[in-house]
C-alpha positions as CSV (number, residue, x, y, z in Angstrom):
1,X,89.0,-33.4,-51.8
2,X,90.8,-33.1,-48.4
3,X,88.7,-34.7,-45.4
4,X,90.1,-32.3,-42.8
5,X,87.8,-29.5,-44.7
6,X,84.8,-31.6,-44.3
7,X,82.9,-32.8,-41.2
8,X,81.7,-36.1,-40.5
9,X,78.0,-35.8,-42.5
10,X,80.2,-34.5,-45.5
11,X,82.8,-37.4,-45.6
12,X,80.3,-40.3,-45.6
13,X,78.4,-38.8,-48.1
14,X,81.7,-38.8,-50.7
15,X,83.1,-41.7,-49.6
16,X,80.3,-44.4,-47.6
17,X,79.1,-45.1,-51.6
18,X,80.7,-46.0,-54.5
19,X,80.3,-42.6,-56.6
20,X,80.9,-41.9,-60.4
21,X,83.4,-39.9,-59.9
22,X,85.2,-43.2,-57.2
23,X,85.1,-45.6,-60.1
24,X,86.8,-43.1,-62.8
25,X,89.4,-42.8,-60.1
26,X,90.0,-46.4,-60.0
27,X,90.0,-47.1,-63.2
28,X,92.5,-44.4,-63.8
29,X,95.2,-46.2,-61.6
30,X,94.4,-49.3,-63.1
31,X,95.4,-48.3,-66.4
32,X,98.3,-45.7,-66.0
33,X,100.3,-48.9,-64.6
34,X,101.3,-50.9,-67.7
35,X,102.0,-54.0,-66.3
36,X,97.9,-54.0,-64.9
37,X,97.1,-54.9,-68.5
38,X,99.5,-57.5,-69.5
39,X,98.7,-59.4,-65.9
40,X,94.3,-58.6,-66.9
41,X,95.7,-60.5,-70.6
42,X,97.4,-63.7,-68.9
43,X,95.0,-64.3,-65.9
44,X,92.2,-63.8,-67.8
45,X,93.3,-66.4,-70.2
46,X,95.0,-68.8,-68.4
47,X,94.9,-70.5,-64.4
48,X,95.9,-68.1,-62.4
49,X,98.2,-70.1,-60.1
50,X,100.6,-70.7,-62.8
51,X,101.1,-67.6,-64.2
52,X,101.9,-66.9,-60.3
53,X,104.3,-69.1,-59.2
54,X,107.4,-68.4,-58.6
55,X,109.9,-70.0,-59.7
56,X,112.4,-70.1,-57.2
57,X,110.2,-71.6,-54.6
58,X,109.4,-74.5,-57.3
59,X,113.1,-74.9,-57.6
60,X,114.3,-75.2,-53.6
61,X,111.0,-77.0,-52.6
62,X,113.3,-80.2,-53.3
63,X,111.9,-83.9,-51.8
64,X,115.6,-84.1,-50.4
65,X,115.3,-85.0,-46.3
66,X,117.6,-85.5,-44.2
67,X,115.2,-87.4,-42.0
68,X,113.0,-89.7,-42.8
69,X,111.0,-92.9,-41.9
70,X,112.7,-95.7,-43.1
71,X,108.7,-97.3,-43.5
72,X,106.5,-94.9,-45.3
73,X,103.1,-96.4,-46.7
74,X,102.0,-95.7,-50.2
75,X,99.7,-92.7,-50.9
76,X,95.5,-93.4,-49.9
77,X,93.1,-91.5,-51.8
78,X,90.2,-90.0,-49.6
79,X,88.7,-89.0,-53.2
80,X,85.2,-86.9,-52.9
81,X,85.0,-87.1,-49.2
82,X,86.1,-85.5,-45.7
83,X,87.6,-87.7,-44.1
84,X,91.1,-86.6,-43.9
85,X,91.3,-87.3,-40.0
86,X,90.3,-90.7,-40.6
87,X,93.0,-91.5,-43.3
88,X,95.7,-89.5,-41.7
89,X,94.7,-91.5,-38.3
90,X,94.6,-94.9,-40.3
91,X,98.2,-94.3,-42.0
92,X,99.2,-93.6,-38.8
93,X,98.5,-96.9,-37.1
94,X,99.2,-99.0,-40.2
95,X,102.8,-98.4,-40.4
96,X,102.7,-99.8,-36.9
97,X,101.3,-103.2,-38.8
98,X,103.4,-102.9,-42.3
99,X,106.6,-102.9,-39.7
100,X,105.5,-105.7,-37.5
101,X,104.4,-107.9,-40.4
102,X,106.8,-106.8,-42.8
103,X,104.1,-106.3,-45.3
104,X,104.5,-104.2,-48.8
105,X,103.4,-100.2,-48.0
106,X,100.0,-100.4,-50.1
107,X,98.1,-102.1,-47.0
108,X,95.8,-100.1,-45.9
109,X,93.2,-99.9,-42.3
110,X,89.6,-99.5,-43.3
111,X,88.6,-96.0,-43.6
112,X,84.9,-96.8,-44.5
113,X,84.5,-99.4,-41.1
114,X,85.8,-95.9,-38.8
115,X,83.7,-93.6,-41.1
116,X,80.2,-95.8,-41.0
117,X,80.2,-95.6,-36.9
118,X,81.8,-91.9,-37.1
119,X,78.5,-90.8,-38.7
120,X,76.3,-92.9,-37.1
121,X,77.5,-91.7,-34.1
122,X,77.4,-88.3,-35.1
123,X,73.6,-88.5,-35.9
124,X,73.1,-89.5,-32.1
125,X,75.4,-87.0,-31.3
126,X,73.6,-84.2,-33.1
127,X,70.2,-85.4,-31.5
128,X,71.5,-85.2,-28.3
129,X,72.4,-82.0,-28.5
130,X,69.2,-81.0,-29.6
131,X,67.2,-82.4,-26.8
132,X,69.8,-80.0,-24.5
133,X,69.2,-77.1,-26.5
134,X,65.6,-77.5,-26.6
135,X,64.6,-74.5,-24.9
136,X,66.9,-72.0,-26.3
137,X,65.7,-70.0,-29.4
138,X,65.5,-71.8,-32.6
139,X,67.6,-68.4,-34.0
140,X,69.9,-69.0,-30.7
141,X,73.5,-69.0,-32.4
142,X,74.6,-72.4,-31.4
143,X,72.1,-74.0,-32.2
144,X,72.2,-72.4,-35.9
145,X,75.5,-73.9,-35.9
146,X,74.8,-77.1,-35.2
147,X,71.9,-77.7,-37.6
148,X,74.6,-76.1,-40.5
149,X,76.4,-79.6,-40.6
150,X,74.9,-82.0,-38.4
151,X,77.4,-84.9,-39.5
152,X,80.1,-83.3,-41.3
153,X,82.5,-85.7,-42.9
154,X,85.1,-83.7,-40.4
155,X,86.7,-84.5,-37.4
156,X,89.5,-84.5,-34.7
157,X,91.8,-86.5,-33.1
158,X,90.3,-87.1,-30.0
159,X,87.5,-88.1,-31.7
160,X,89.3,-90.9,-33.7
161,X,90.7,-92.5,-30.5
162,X,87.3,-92.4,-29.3
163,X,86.0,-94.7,-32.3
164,X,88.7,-96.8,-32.4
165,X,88.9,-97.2,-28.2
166,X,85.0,-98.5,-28.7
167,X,84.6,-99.8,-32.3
168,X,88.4,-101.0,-32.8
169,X,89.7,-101.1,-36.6
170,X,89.7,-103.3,-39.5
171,X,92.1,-103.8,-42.2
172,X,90.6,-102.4,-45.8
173,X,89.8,-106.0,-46.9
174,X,87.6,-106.6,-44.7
175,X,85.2,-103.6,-45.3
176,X,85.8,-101.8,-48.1
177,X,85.1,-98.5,-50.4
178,X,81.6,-98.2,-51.8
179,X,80.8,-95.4,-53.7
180,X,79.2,-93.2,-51.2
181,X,82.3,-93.3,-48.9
182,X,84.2,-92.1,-51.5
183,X,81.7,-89.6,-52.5
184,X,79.7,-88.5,-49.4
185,X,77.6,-85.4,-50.8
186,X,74.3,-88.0,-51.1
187,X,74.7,-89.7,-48.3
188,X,75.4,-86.7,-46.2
189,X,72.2,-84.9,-48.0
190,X,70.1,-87.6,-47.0
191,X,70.9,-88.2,-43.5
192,X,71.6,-84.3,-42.6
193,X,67.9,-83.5,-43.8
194,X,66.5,-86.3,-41.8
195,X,68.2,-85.2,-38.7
196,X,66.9,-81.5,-39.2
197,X,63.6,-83.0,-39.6
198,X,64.2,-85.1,-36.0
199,X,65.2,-81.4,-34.6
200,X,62.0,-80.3,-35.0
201,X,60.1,-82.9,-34.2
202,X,62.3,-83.7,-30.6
203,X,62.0,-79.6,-30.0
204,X,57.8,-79.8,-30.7
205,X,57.8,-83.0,-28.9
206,X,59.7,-81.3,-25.9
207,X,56.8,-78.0,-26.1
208,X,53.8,-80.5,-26.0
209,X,54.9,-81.8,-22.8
210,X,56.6,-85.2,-23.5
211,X,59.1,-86.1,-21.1
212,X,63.0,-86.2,-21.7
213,X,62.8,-89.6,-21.6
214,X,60.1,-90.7,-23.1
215,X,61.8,-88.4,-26.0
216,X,65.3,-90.3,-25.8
217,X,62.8,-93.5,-26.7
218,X,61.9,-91.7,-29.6
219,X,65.1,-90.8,-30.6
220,X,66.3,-94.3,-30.7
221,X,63.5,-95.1,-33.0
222,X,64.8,-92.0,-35.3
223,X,68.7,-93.8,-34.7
224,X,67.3,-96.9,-36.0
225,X,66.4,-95.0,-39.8
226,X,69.8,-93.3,-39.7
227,X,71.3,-96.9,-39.3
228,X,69.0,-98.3,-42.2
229,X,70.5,-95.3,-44.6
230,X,74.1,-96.3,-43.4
231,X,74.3,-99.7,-44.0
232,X,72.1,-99.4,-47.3
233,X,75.0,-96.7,-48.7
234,X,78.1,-98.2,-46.9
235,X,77.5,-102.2,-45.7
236,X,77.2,-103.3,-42.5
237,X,80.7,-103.3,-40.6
238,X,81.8,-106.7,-39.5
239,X,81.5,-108.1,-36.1
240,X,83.8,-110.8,-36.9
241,X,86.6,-111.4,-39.7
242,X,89.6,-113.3,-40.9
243,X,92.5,-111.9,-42.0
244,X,94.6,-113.1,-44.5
245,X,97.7,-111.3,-46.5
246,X,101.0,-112.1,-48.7
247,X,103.9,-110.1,-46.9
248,X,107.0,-108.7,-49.0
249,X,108.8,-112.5,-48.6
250,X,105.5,-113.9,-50.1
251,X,104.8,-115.9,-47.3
252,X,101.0,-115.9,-46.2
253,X,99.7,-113.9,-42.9
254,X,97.1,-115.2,-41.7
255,X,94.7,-114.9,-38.5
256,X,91.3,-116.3,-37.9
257,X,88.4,-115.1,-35.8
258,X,89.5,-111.7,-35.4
259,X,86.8,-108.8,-34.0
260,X,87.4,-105.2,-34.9
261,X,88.4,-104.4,-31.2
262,X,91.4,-107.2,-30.7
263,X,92.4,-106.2,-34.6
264,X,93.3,-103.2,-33.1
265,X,94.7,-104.6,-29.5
266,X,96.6,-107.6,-31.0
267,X,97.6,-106.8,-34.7
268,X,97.7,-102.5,-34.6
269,X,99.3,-102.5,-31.0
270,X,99.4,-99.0,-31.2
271,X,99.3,-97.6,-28.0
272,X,96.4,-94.5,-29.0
273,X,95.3,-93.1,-26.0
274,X,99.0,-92.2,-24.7
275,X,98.5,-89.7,-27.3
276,X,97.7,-85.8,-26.3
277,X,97.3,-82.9,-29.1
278,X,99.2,-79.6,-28.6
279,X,97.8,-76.7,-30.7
280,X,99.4,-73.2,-31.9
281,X,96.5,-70.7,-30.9
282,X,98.6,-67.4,-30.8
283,X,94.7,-65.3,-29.8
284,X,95.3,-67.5,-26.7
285,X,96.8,-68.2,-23.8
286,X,100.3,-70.7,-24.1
287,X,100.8,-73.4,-21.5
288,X,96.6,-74.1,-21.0
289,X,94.9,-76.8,-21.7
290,X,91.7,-75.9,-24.0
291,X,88.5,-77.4,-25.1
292,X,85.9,-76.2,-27.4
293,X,82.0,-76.7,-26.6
294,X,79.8,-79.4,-27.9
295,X,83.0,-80.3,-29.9
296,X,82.8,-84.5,-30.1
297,X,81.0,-87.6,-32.0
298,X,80.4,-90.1,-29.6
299,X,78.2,-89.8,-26.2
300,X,80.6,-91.0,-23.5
301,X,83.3,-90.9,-24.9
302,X,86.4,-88.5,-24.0
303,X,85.9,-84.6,-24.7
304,X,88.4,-83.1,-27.1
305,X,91.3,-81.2,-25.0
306,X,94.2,-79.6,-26.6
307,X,97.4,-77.9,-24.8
308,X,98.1,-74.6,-26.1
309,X,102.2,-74.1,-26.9
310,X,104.5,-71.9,-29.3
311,X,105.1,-72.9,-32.7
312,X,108.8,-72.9,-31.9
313,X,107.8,-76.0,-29.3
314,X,105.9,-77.9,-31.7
315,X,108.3,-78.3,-34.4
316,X,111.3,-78.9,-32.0
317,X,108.7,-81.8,-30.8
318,X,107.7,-83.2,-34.4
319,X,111.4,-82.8,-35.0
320,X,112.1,-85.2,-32.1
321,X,109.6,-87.7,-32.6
322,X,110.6,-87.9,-36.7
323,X,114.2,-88.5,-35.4
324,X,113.0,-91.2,-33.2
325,X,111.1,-93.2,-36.2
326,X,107.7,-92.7,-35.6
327,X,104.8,-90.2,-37.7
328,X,103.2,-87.4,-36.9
329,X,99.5,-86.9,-37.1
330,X,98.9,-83.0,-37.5
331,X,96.1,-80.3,-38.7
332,X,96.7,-77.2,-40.9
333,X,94.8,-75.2,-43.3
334,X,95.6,-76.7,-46.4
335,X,94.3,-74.2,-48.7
336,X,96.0,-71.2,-48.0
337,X,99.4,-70.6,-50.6
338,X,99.3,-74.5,-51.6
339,X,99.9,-75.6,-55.1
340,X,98.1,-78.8,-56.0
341,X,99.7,-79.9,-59.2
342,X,103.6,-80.0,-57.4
343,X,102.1,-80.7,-54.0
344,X,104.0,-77.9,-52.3
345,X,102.9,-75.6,-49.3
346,X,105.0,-72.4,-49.2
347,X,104.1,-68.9,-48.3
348,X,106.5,-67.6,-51.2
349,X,105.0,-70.2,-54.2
350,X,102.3,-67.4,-55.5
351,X,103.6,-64.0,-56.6
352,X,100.4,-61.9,-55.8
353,X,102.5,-59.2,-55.2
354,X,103.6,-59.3,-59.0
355,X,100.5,-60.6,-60.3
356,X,97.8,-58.2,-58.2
357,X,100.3,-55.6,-56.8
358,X,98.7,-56.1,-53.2
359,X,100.4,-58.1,-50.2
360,X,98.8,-60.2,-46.9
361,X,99.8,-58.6,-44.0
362,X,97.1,-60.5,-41.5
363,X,99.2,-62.2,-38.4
364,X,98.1,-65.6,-37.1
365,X,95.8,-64.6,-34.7
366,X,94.1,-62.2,-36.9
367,X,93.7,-64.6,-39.1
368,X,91.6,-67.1,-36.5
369,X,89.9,-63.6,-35.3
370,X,88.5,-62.7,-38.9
371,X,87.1,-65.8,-40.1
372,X,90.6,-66.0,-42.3
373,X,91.8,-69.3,-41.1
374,X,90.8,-72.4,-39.5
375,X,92.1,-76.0,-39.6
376,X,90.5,-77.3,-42.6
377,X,93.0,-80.6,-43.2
378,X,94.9,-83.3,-41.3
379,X,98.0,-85.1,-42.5
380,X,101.5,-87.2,-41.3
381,X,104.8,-86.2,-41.1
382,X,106.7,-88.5,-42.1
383,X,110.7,-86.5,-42.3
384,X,111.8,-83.4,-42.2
385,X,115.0,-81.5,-43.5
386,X,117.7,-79.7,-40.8
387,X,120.1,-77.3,-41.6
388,X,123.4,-77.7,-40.0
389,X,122.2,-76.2,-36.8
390,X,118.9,-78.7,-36.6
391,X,116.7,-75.8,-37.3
392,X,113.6,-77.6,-39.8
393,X,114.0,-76.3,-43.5
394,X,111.0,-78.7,-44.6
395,X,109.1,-80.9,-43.9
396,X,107.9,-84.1,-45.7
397,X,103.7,-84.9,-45.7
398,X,101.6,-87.6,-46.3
399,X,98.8,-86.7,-48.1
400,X,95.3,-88.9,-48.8
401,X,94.5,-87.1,-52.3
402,X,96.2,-90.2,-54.3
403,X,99.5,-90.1,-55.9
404,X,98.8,-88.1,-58.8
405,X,100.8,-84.8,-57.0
406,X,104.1,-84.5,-55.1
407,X,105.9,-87.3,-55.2
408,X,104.0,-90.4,-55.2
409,X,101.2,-88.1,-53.2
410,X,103.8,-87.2,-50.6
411,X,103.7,-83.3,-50.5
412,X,106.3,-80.7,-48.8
413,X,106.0,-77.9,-46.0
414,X,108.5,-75.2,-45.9
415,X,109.2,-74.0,-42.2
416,X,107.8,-70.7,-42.7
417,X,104.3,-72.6,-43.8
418,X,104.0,-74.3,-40.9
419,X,104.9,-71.4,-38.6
420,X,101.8,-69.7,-40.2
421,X,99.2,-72.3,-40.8
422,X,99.7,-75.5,-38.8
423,X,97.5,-75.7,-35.8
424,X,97.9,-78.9,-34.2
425,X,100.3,-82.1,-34.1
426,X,99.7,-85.3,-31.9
427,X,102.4,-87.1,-29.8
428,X,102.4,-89.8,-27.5
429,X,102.5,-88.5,-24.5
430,X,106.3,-89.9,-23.7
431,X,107.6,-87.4,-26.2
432,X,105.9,-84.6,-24.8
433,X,107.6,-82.5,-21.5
434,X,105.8,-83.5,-18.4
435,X,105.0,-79.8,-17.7
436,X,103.0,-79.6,-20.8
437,X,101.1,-83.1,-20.1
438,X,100.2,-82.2,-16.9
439,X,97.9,-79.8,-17.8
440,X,96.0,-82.1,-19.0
441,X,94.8,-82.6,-15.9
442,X,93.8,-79.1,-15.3
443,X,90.3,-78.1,-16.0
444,X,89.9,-76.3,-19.5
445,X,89.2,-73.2,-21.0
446,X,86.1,-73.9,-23.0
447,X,85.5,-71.9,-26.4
448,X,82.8,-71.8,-28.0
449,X,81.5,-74.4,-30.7
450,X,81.7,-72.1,-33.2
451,X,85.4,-71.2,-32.6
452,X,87.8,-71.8,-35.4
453,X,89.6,-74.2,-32.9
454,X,86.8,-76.3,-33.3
455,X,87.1,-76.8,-36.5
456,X,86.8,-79.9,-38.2
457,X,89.7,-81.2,-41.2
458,X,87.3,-82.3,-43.6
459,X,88.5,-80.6,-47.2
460,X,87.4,-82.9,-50.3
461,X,89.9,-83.2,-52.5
């Protein structure tokens, strides 16, 4: 039935439903293609992802790089949690300790010490915001967003320099995994419904009459059972430790009356807030500094601001700063064309086109415009591969999901994957051009919380 012969009341009633005579059609051009039935038999039977890899990606996605930390620590395993951010930022800043110490690569910072004051925060965070949105409609749209996830396991890098700027670090010894950091659903359950039940009770508070303050009284009462549920699924953090260690000689570090906050300023010396984050957000403007609404964990503390470049930048940054020795700290959205059991991200290591018949044809920026894409993980470079003209072939990753995939838990990125789904890297600042650090100092475009730039890495393994 040609459209041109029929008008506009005509068309939508053949073609706005899903007719009879539409469903014969499709199931006619299902089966007059042969190799429809033979791919129906093997996905139906089998995991799709390996009857759709291809084998030629397998082949070149070699762990061969031709630059490389000569220091990498041994794979961390984030298990049932989100904390990505936090492990990525911790193997970060203990390579700066394995080096100085000379210490074997399975030491390890404290996730759980970072992660305890991340959500308590986070609680206080949450109720804070809901005193300020108080008078907007319950159905308003942030604040629906904000009572989705309340404390997310998630986060950013600003707001891992803010924790470790006011609660320092610890090395895993001192404060280690319990069950519910390594498996947060329970924890998070109990604390997001409490929190929910606080929202209501600051916003009926707030209608009766009672004063802002005599609310924020209130809410410290309400902190004080978040801080009881913490410490009852996670120990209290230590206000004061010893550390002690066998380095790779076997002779004995050790260092006595240590605090959190001079771990970090004597033993880590890494120098954190000389760091900035540059993002790829092609819907956006480049060379602008960005931040994205109500984004954050701790009150007081810095907001999140990123500088928006080109991809091409990035990479010849990353590039730069892997040549120099150090890691790179960067987000991405690990899901899309990845391939767990190898530990490979490559657009070309799923043949849907084979498989399914049908291609993906949505640019970057679509992709952040249609609720496609987001930054859903955070990892470390630690090398990368150059051709002969210095141009990245791949790129080597530290991953925190053990080091049962990859090698050893180290993954790889081909160029074009990071082109298409990396979104952020951190550098200290004396690796970045002063043009681009100097907006940093410019007041920000502000997005709105629920922009995908505000999205937290937080995928459980």
């Amino acid at each position: 039935m040609a459209t041109m012969d029929l008008n506009e009341k005509q068309v939508k009633e053949h073609y706005s439903r899903l007719t009879p005579r539409a469903l014969d059609k499709f199931s006619e051009h299902f089966w007059h293609d042969k190799k429809n039935q033979l791919a129906m038999n093997a996905v139906m039977n089998n995991d799709p992802t390996k009857i759709m890899v291809n084998p030629k990606a397998a082949i070149d996605n070699r762990h061969v790089f031709n630059v490389k930390l000569e220091v990498e620590g041994a794979a961390t395993n984030q298990k049932q949690s989100g904390r990505c951010w936090i492990f990525a930022g911790t193997n970060v800043l203990r390579l700066a300790v394995i080096r100085k110490y000379k210490l074997n690569d399975d030491f390890e910072l404290s996730q759980n010490f970072l992660f305890f004051y991340d959500k308590l925060e986070k609680a206080n965070w949450f109720l804070e915001n809901m005193i300020d949105l108080a008078d907007e409609d319950i159905n308003d749209r942030v604040v629906q967003y904000l009572l989705t996830d309340p404390v997310g396991d998630g986060g950013q890098w600003q707001m891992f320099i803010n924790l470790v700027e006011k609660y320092g670090v610890v090395p895993k010894s001192a404060f280690p995994e319990t069950v519910a950091s390594s498996s947060t659903g329970k924890l998070n359950w109990l604390v997001t419904v409490k929190l929910r039940e606080f929202a209501a009770q600051i916003r009926k508070s707030l209608s009766d009459g009672l004063s802002i303050n005599t609310i924020r009284v209130i809410k410290e009462e309400m902190m004080q059972d978040i801080y009881r549920i913490m410490v009852i699924y996670l120990g209290e953090p230590p206000a004061k430790f010893d550390w002690e260690i066998m380095d790779k000689s076997g002779k004995c570090v050790s260092v006595h009356g240590l605090t959190p906050k001079k771990f970090m300023k004597d033993i880590v010396e890494y120098p954190i807030t000389e760091t900035m984050s540059l993002i790829n957000d092609p819907r956006n403007t480049y060379s602008r500094a960005y931040t994205v609404a109500r984004l954050g964990n701790i009150v007081g503390g810095d907001d999140i601001k990123y500088v928006n470049t080109t991809i091409a930048t990035m990479k010849k940054l990353a590039v730069d700063v892997l040549k120099s020795g150090n890691p790179v700290w960067f987000g991405c959205d690990v899901g899309q064309f990845s391939n767990r059991s190898v530990g490979s991200m490559d657009t070309k290591v799923f043949d849907y086109k084979l498989t399914f018949n049908v291609e993906f044809n949505l640019s970057k920026a679509q992709r952040l415009l249609y609720g496609e894409s987001a930054m859903t993980h955070a990892m470390v470079f630690t090398g990368v591969h150059l051709d002969k003209d210095g141009a990245p072939i791949r790129w080597r990753v530290e991953n925190s999901w053990s080091d049962t995939s990859g090698e050893k838990g180290f993954w790889i990125m081909t160029d074009e994957w990071f082109s298409e789904f990396v979104y952020q890297v951190v550098l200290e600042k004396r690796a970045v051009p002063k043009k681009l650090v100097d907006l940093l100092d410019e007041k920000p475009i502000v997005l709105p919380a629920y922009d995908p730039m505000g999205a937290l890495a937080s995928p459980k393994k």
